[in-house]
N, C-alpha and C positions, 0 to 999 in steps of 0.2 A: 651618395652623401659623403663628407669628408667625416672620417674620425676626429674627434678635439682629444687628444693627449696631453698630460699633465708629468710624465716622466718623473713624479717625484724620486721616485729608488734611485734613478740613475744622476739625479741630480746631488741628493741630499748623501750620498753613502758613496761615493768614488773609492775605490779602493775593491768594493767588496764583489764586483760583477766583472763579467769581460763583454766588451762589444764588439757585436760580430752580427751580419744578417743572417736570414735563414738560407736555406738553398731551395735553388728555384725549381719548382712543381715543370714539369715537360708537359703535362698534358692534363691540367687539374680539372676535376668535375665534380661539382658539389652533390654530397650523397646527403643529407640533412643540413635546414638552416633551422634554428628554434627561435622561429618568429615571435615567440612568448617572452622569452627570455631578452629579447632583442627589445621589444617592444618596453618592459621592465627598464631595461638600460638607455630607453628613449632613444634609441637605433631604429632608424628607418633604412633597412640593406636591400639593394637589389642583388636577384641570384651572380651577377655577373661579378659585380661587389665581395661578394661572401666567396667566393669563388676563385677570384683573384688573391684579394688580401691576405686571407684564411687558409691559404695554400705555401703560401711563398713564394706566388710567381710574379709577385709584385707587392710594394709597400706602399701603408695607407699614408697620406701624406704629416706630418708629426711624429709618427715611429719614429724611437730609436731604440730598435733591438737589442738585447744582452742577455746573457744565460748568465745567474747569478750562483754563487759560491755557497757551498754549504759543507758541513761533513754529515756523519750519523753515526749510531750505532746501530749495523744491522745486524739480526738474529743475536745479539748480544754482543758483537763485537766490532770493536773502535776503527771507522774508515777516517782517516783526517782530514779527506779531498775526497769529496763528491762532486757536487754542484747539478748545474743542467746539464748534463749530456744530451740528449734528444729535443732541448725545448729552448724555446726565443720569446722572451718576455718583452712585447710588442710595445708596451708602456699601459697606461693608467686613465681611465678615462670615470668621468664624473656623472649618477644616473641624476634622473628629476628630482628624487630627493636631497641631494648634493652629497650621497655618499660614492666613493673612490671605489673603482673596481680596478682590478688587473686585468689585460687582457694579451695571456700566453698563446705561443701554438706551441703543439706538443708532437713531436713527430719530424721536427724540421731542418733536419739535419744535425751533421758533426760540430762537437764545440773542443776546445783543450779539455771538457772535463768528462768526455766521453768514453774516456778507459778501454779502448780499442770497439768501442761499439758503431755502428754504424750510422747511428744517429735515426733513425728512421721508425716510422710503425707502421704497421699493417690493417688492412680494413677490420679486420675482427673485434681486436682490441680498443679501440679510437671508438670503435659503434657500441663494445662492453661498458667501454664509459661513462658514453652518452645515455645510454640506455640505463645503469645501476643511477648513475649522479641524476638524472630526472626522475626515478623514483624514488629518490630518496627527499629530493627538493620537492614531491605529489606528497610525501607522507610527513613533512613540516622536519626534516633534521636538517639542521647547517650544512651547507657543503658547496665544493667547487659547483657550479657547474659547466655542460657543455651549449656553447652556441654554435659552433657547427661540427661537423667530420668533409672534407673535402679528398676526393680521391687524387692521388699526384700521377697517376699515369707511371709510374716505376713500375720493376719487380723487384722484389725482395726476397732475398734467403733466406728462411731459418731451417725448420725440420725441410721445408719445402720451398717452391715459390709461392709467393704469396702476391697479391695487390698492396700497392703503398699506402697512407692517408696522412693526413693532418688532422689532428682535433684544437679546436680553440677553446679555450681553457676562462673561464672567467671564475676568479675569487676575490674575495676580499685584501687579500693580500698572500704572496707564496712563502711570508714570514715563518720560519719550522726551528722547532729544538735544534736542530744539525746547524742554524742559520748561525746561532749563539754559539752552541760548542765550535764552529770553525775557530772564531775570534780568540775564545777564550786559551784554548787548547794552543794557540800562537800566543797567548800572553800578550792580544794586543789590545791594552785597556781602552786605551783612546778610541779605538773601531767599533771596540765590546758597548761604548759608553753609544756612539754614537749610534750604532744600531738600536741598542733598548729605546734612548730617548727618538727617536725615530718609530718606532713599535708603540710607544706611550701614545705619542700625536695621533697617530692612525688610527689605534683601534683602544685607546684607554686616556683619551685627552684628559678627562678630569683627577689623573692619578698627577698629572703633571706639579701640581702643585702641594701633594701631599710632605707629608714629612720624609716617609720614606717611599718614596715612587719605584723602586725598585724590587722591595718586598713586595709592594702591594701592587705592584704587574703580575710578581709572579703568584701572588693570591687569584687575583684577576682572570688568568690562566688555566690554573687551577680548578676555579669552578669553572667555567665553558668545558674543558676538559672530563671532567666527573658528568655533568649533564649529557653530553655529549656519548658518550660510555656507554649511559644510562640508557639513551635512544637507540642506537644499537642493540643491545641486549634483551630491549623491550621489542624488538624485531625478529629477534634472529640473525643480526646480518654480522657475518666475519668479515671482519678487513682485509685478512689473508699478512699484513707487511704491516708491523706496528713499527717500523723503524723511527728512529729520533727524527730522522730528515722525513718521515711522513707523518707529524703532529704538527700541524699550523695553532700557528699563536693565534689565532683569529678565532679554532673552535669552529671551524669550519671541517666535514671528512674530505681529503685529499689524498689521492692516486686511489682509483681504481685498479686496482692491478689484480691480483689473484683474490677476490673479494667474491663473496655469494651469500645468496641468504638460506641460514638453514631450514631444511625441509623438517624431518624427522629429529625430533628433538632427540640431540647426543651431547653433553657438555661438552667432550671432546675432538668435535666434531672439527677438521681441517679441512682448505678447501686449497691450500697453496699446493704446488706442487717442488717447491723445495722447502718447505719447512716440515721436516722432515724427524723433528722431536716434538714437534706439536706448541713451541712455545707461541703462537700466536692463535692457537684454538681456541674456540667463543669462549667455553668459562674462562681461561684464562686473561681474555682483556682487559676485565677490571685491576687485574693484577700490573700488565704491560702499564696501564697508564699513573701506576705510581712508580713504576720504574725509569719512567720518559721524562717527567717531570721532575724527579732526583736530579735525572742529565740537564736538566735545565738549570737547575739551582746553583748546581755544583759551576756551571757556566757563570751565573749573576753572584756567586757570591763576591767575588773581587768590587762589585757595584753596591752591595747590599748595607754593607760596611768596612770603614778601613780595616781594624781590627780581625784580622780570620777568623779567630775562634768564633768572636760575638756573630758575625753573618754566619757562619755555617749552624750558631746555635737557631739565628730567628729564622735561616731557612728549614732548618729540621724539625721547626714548633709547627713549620704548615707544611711537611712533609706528612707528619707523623698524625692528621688530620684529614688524610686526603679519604684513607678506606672509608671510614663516619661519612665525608660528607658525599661519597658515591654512594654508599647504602642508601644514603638519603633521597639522592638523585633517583637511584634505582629503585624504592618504594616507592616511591612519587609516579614514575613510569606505572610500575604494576599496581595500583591502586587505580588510573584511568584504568590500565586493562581490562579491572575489574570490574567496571562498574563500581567503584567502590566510593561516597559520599563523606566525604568526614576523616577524620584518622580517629586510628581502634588499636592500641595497644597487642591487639591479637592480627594484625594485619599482616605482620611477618611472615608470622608463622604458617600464615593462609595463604601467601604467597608461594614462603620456600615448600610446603606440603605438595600445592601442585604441584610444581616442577617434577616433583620425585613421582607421582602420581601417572604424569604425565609422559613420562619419558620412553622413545621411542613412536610416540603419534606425531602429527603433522603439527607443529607448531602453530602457525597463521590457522588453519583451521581451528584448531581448539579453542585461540580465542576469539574466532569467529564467532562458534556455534556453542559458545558456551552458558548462555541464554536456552538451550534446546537439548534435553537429556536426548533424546531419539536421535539426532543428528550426529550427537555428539559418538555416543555408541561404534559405530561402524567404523571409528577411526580407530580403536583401541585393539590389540590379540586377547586383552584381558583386562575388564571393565571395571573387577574388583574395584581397585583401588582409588579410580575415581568416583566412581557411584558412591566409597564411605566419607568421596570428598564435598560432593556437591549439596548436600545440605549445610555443610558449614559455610560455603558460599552464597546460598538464597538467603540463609538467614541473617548476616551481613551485609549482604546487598542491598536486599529489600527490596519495594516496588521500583519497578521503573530501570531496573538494571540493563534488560534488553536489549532496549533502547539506546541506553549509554554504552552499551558496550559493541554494538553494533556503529556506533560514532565514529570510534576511537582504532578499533581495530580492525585491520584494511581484507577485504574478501580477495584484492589481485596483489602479488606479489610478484617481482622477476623468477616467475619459474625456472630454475637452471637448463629442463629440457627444450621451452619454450626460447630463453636466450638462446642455449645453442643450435637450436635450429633455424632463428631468424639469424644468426652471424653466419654460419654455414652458407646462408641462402644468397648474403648479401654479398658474402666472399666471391662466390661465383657468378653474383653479377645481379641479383634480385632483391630487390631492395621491398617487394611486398610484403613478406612476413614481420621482417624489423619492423616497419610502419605497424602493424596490427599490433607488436608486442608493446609499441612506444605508446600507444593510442589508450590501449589496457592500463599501463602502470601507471600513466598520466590522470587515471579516474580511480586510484584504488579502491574507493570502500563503496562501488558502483558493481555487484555481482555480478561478471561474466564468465560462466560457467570455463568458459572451452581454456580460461587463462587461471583459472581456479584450482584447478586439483593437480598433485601431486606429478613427478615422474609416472609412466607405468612400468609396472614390472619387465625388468632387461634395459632399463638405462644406466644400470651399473653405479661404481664410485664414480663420485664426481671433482674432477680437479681442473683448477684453473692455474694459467700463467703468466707470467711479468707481460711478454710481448715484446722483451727486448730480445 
């Protein structure tokens, strides 16, 4: 079939992208197409199709390629020139519902904003992707995801040889905090302007006609952001890279990169292999996301109002709002966890109790099994302190909790030992494990044992990396 492309970015924002194709795949061979996802976006692909396109050994007819501009701030500190190094934003196509998708590859070569990198990725990473961003799209959170990984027939360097790939990347938009600070951080109002109101149309059309459409974008923002946080945390899962260029305006989670979900409940549990002070460890995300969004503001204030003082005061009035309304976000989460019916003034407290209760047992498990004192038991070294938890939970609960909380909270998770052994497998050329593990986290709250339980003892720390 032909792709229909809509190229708004590259139409409406000139200035802000460079165009350039991808580079061509020598020997592509598709390792995953997601027929599901495909099907959603009203795509009817043959493997030959998915294979070519999805690779860069050829372009679908309407493409026009460009790796778009961005900066960030990573690990805290200010890069002014990011952009796409490794990815080619293939353009934009429209599903049956008539909303707008992007449709990137991620892996496809060198761009000017590739910082001596080689533009490329390796089978491992492209299959981490696809694999984390479909369970997380099985367990209902916003996010990229992936519609295929295609192998390029390359090798690649990094600690080793490796195999090449491409991942195709479908979001809602690859609009990011870094997208804004580029602009702003060049003092180019006019670009600043046009991007926001380009941002509005897309994913906040009816702010367009507000008084102040600008504030209340980045209101808009804001909550996707906090909810967003909230789902996460109510998971376990680390990002590993909260950088400003990885928060899409859209509230969507974007780059899998050194991301996992935690086993054993530790707040400060890290999973990146260069973040190396912990500022991106699970407790601390809710923290990163009022710092990401400051970077935003400080970005819109030139749009918010002419006067500086007055925008920096009305963006610091939803600044200084964001902790409240992630709490909010995040009882809302643990209340489903819960089982829990209603709001209870004491619900917090039932909340923040178990954590501390609980810490050090398997996370996913506990609130598995937490309908089942027996069950529950065998996860713990010392049972105390749940056991003086769990009556204060039934009797809040009430009837019927089991049930609900067996709904809500997933039995299969991305095992991190089960990930690395299907990439391992698929690295060296077998693609059966990956299939069993994709197959699992595509049915989460479906119990299968063998994708259920933990590490076993002697899988060690666990750290994940960029891939570049």
């Amino acid at each position: 079939m032909t792709l229909t492309f809509d190229n708004s970015y590259a139409r409406d924002l000139p200035g802000t992208y460079l165009r350039l194709a991808p580079d061509l795949a020598p020997a592509p061979r598709l390792l995953v197409l997601n027929n599901l996802l495909a099907a959603d976006l009203g795509l009817t692909l043959s493997e030959a199709e998915a294979e070519s396109w999805f690779s860069g050994a050829s372009l679908p007819l309407g493409a026009d390629p460009i790796a778009q501009a961005y900066a960030g701030h990573q690990f805290g500190g200010y890069s002014p020139q990011l952009g796409d190094g490794r990815a080619h934003l293939l353009g934009e196509v429209f599903g049956p519902d008539g909303r707008r998708w992007d449709i990137q590859l991620k892996g496809s070569g060198r761009t000017p904003f590739s910082r001596g990198g080689d533009g490329k990725a390796a089978i491992g990473p492209m299959l981490r992707e696809y694999l984390i961003s479909e369970a997380m799209a099985a367990l209902g959170v916003p996010t990229t995801r992936s519609l295929a990984v295609v192998a390029t027939g390359e090798t690649l360097w990094r600690a080793t040889a490796l195999p090449g790939a491409v991942l195709t990347r479908v979001a809602a938009s690859h609009l990011r905090v870094g997208t804004f600070q580029f602009f702003a951080a060049r003092g180019d109002k006019a670009q600043l302007k046009a991007l926001a109101d380009y941002a509005i149309a897309r994913h906040d059309p009816g702010l367009a006609t507000d008084d102040q459409p600008y504030l209340a974008f980045l209101d808009a923002v804001i909550a996707r952001q906090a909810k967003l946080i909230a789902q996460w945390m109510g998971l376990g899962f680390i990002h590993g890279v909260m950088n400003t260029d990885n928060m899409a305006i859209s509230g969507e989670t974007i780059d899998y990169g050194p991301c996992a979900f935690m086993e054993s409940y530790a707040p400060g549990t890290v999973f990146s292999s260069i973040d190396h002070q912990g500022r991106y460890a699970y407790a601390n995300q809710p923290v990163i996301l009022g710092w990401n969004i400051a970077r935003l503001a400080e970005a819109l204030v030139p749009l918010i109002d002419p006067d500086p003082d007055r925008a920096a005061d009305k963006a610091n009035a939803l600044l200084e709002g964001i902790a409240g309304r992630y709490r909010k976000e995040w009882l809302a989460v643990m209340r489903r966890k819960l089982g829990l019916i209603g709001e209870n003034s004491g619900d917090a407290a039932l909340a923040d109790d178990l954590l501390t209760a609980m810490t050090g047992a398997d996370w996913t498990l506990i609130f598995r099994r937490l309908a089942d004192p027996s069950a529950l038991r065998p996860l713990f070294d010392d049972f105390r302190a749940m056991e003086a938890w769990l009556p204060r939970w039934q009797a809040r609960a009430g009837e019927g909790a089991a049930q609900r909380v067996a709904q809500v909270n997933p039995a299969v998770i991305p095992r991190n030992h089960k990930v690395e052994e299907s990439l391992t497998a698929a690295t060296a050329g077998d693609m059966a494990p990956f299939h069993s593990v994709l197959a699992a986290i595509q049915q989460p709250f479906v119990e299968n044992e063998a994708y259920m339980l933990p590490a076993p003892s002697g899988f060690g720390s666990y750290v994940t990396y960029c891939g570049t």
